[in-house]
C-alpha positions in Angstrom: 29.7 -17.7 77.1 29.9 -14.4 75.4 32.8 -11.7 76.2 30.8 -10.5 79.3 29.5 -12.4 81.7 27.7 -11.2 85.1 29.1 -13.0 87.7 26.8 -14.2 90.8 27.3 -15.1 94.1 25.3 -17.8 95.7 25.7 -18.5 99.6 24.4 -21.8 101.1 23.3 -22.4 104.2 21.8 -25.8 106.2 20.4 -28.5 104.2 21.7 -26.7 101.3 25.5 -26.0 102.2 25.7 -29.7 103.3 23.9 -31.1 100.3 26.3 -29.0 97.9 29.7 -29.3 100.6 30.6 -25.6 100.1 29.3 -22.3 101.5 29.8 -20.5 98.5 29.2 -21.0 95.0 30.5 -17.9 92.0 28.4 -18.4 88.7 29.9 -16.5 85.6 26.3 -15.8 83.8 25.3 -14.4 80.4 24.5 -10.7 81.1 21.0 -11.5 80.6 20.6 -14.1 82.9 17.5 -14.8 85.4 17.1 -15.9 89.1 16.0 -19.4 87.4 19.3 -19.2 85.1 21.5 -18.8 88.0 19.5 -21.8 89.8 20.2 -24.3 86.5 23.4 -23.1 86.8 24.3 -23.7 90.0 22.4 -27.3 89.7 24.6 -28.0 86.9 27.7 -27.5 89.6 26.4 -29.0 92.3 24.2 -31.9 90.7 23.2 -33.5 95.0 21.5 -30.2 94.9 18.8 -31.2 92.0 16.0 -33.0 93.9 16.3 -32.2 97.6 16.8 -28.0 97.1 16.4 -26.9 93.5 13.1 -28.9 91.6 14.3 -29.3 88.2 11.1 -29.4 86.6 10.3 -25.5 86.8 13.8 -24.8 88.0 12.5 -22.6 91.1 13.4 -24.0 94.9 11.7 -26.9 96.3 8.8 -26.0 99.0 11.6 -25.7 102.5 13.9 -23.1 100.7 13.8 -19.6 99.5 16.1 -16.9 98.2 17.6 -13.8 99.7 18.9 -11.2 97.5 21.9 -9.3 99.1 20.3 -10.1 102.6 17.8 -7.2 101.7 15.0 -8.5 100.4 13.3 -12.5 99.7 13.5 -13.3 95.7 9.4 -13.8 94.4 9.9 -13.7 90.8 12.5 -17.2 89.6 12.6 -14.7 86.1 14.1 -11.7 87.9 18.2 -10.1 86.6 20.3 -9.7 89.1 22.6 -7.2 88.8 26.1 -8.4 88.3 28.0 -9.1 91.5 24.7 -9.8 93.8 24.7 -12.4 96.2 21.8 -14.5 96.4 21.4 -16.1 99.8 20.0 -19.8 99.6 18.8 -20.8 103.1 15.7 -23.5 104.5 12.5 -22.0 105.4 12.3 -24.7 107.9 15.1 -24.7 110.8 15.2 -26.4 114.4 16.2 -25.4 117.8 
């Protein structure tokens, strides 16, 4: 990693958060980094996550999750730069009453 980093903030929720077994994940990025980067990142942290939330083939989200960004606005584009300190919100599109 190079002197700066950008440091994201994932939140999980549902399937995700009890996949991974934490709410909250920080990821110290190059300054650079995507939406997808932040995804391979937080798959290399959380390995149970590869598979069941994050597909590792195109590093996007499997079909039952999406991304929030800042709880503003749903993440379309995996090669989209966060600015540093963003949370990305990673919830199920699919929940139960």
């Amino acid at each position: 990693m190079s002197g700066q980093t950008k440091r994201l903030v994932v939140e999980l929720f549902g399937v995700a958060r009890k996949v991974a077994g934490t709410a909250e994940v920080e990821l110290d990025l190059e300054p650079a980094a995507t939406v997808g980067d932040a995804l391979r990142a937080l798959a290399a942290s959380h390995p149970d996550l590869k598979g069941p939330v994050i597909d590792p083939e195109g590093w996007s989200l499997t079909p039952h999750f999406f991304l929030n960004l800042d709880g503003r606005e749903t993440v379309r584009e995996f090669g989209f730069q966060p600015e540093p300190g963003a949370r990305l919100l990673l919830m199920s599109a699919i929940v139960g009453g």
